[in-house]
N, C-alpha and C positions, 0 to 999 in steps of 0.2 A: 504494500500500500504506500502511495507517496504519503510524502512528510505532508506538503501543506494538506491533503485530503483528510489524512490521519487528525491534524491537527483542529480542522474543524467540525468533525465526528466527535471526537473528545469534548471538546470544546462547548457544542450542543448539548452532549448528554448531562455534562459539566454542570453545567447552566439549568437546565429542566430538576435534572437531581438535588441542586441547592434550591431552585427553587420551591421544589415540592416539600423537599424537610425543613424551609423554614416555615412556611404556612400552617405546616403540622405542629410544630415547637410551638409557636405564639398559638395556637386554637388546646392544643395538648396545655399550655402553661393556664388559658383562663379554665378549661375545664376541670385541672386537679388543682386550682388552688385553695386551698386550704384544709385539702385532703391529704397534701403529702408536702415535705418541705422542698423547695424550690431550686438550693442548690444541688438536692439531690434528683428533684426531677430534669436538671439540665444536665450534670454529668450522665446521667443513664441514657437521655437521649443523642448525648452525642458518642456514646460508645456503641448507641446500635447503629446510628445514620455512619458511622465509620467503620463500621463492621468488614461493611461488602467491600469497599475500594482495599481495605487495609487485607482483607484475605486475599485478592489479585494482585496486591504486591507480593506479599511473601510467598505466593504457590511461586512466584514468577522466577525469584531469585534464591530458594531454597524450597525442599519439601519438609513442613514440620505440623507436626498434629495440631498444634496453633490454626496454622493457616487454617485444616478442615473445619475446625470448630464456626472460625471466622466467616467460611462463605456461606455455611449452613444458618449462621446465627443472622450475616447478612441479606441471604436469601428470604428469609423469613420476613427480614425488615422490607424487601421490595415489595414483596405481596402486601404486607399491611401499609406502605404506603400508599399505594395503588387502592387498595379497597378502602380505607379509613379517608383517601382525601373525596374517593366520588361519593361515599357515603354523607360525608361535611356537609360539599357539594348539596347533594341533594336535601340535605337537612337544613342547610342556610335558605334555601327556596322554598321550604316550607314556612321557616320562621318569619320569612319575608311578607309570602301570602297572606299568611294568618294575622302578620300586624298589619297589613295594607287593609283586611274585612273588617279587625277593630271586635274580631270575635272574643280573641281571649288577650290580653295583655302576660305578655313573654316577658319575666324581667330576670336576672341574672341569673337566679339557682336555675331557674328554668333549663334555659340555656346551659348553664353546665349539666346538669340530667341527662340533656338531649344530648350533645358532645362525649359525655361519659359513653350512652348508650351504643350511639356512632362507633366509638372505637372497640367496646364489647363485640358490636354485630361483628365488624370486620376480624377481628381475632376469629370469633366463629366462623365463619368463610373460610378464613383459612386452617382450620385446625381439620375443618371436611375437604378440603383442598388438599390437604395434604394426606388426609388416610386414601382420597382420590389415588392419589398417585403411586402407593403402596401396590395396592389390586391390578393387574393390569389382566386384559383378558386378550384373547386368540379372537381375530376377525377373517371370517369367513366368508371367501371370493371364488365363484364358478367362474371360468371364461371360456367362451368358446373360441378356439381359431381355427379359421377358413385357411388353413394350409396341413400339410401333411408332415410328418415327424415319421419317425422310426420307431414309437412308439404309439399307444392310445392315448396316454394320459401324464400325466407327473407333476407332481405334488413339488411345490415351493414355500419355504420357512423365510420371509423377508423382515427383518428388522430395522428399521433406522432410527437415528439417534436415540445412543444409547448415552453418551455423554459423561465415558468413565472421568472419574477425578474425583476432588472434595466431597463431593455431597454424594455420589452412586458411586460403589463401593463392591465388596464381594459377597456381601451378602444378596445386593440385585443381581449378580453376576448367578449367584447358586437358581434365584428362581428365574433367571430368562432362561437357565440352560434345562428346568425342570419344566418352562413351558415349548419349548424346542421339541426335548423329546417327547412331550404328548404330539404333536404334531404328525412326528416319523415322516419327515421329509425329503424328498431325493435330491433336494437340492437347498441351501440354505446362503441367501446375501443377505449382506451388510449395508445397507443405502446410506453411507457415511455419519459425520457426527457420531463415531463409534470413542472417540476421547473428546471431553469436554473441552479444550485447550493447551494448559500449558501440561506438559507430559510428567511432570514432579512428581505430583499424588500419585500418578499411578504408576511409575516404575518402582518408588518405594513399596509397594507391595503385591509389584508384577500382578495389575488387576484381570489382566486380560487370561492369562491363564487359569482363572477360576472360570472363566467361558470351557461348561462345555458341548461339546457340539455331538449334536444325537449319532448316533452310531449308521442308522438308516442313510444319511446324509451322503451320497458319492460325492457330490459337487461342492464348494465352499468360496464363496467369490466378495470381496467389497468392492465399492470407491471410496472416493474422500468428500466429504464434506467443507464446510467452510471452515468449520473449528479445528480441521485436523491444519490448516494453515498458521492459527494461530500464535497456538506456542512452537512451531516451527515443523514445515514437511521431512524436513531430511531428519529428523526426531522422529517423529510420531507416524510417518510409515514405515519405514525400518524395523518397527517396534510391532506395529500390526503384523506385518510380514512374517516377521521371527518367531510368531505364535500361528503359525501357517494356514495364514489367513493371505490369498495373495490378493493386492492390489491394482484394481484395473484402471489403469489411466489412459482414458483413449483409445484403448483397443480390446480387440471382438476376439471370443473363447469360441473357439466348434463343438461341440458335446457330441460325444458318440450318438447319441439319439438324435441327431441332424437339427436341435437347438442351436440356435448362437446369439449369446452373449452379449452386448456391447456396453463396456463401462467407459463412462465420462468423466475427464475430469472437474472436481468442482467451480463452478462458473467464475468465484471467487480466488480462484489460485492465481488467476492475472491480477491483482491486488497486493496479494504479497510478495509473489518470483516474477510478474513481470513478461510470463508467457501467457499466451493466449491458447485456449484451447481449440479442438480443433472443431471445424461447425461440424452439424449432427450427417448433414450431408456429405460431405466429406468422412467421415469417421465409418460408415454406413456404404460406400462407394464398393468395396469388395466383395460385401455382403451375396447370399445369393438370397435372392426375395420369394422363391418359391418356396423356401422353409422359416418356418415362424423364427422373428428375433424380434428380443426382451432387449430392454435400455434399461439399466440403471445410470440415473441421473437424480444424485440428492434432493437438489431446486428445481421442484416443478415448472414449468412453462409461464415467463410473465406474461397476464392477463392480453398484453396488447402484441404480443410475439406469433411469428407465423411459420409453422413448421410444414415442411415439405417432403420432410424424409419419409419413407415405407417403412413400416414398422408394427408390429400388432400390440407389443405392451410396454409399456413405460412404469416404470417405478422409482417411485419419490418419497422423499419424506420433509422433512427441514422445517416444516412450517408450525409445527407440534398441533395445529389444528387451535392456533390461536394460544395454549396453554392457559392462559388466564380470560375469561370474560372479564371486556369485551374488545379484546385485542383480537377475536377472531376475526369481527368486521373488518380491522385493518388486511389480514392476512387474504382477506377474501376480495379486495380491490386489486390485493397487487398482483395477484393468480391467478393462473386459469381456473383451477381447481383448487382449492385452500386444502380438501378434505377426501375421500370417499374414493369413489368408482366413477369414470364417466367416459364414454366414446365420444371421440371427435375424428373425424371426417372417415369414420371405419377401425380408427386406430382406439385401444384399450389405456387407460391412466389410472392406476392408483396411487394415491397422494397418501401417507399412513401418518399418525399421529403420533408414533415414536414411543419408544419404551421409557426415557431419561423421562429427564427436563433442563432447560438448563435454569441458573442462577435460585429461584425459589423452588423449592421441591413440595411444589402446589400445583394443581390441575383443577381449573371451574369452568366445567363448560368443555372440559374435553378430558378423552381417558388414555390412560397406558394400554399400550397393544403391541403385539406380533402379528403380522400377516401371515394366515393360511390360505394358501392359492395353489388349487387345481385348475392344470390348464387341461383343456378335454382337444385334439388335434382333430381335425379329416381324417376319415379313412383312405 
């Protein structure tokens, strides 16, 4: 990513993240005062609203049980920013209407009641936000294609964003590998975001090796996501590969069952190295079209993007299906597909909502999943 690009990414999130924790500070400070002492409600507040940045330094530059603490305690802070200020939000417009009708006169315990309430509801959001994300279930995809295989059928295990590090850990690694083998898959991808970022947490205790992969499984294929640029590619595939997971950047697998493959690299690698990837038509140029072939491609198709290529399924993930309401709405402008299953011009897309999360380990409005996909061929 260039410097000046970098700089004003930062810059913005910068700017929106101090602005939202001071709004919350001065509405948090009228509503507990005189419930709790003041310089202790300022220091607590400023070691949560510090939490999240202070855990992405230290994953960055050391791996220590600190930092996990730090992103998980920060994560948590972003969620309840997010729900505690639309909650305000919608409670200052109440309080508004109600003194503009002259119904009931609002005066200050009032008001703190309400604000107390506000921030209660939002902790509960996310406390079911978070058991959300615990559960994850197996989604279940027929598809038919109008081409011929060397086989009838075969069963696909797709996961994307998994998003090992700080916060997903080996104990999610034990049950994706426990919802894998229900599955009994013949083939099992990785639709990138399989490492959260920076690579620390997880080579301190080699997370990827607690993946394990169902026995049924001949095939085992990823790409790269945008996160796996992050904390650095020549890291963090090296690292995927060496748990023999191999990665496909730009080019197409044959499968004995006259399947082929094509992995993309993620659209975001020109941001960080500076190469551009290669277009889908091009990547797809040697292909033979009278046998079905699958794309893995992390980032779904932008909304306003025109694809040409011959292809019958596509699979995505990245967009976690919004992870928080109602950031799904955003997800769902800038997509072709934010979420689900859908055919476009003949061709098959699934968009999955990802097993991780990243930054709060909260889900409202969308769930953890594994893809179960039978492709059914021509005879």
């Amino acid at each position: 990513m260039r410097s000046r690009d970098l700089i004003i990414f930062f810059s913005v999130i910068l700017i929106i993240y101090s602005a939202v924790n001071i709004f919350l500070f001065f509405r948090g400070a009228s509503a507990f005062e005189g419930v709790t002492d003041k310089n202790v409600y300022t220091i607590l507040f400023l070691l949560l609203s510090l939490s999240f940045p202070a855990g992405k330094i230290l994953e960055r530059n050391s791996s220590l049980i600190i930092a996990d603490g730090l992103n998980l305690i920060g994560g948590f802070w972003l969620s309840f920013m997010l729900y505690s200020f639309i909650v305000i939000i919608l409670s200052d417009l109440v309080i508004l209407i109600i003194n503009a009708t002259g119904i009931y006169e609002i005066n200050i315990r009032v008001k703190q009641i309400i604000y107390l309430s506000a921030f209660c509801f939002a902790l509960l959001l996310i406390t079911a936000g978070f058991l959300n994300t615990i559960f994850s279930v197996v989604r279940r995809y027929n598809i038919q294609i109008s081409k011929k295989a060397s086989v009838r059928s075969i069963r696909i295990a797709a996961v994307s964003d998994i998003h090992l590090g700080s916060v997903i850990r080996r104990r999610s690694m034990r049950l994706l590998s426990g919802k894998l083998d229900s599955v009994k898959p013949d083939i099992v991808l990785l639709l990138g975001d399989i490492v959260d970022g920076e690579i620390n947490p997880v080579l301190r205790d080699d997370l990827l090796k607690s993946l394990r992969l169902p026995a049924t499984a001949k095939y085992i294929y990823a790409v790269t996501g945008n996160h796996e640029y992050i904390g650095g590619s020549s890291k963090t595939i090296p690292y995927i590969e060496a748990n023999g997971i191999p990665v496909l950047q730009d080019e197409v697998k044959d499968l004995e069952e006259g399947i082929q493959i094509a992995g993309r690299t993620d659209r975001d690698s020109e941001r960080y190295t500076g190469r551009k990837r290669k277009d889908l038509d091009e990547l797809l140029k040697n292909c033979d079209h009278t046998r079905p072939v699958i794309i893995l491609d992390h980032q779904p198709p932008y909304r306003k993007e025109d694809i040409s290529a011959d292809f019958d399924l596509m699979l995505s993930g990245h967009t976690h299906n919004g992870q928080m309401w109602p950031l799904n709405y955003l997800t769902g402008r800038l997509y072709k597909i934010k979420y689900g299953h859908k055919i476009i011009n003949g061709s098959h897309y699934i968009v999955s909502s990802g097993f991780g999360s990243w930054g709060p380990r909260v889900r409202i409005g969308s769930k953890a999943e594994i893809l179960d996909i039978t492709l059914t061929f021509k005879d």
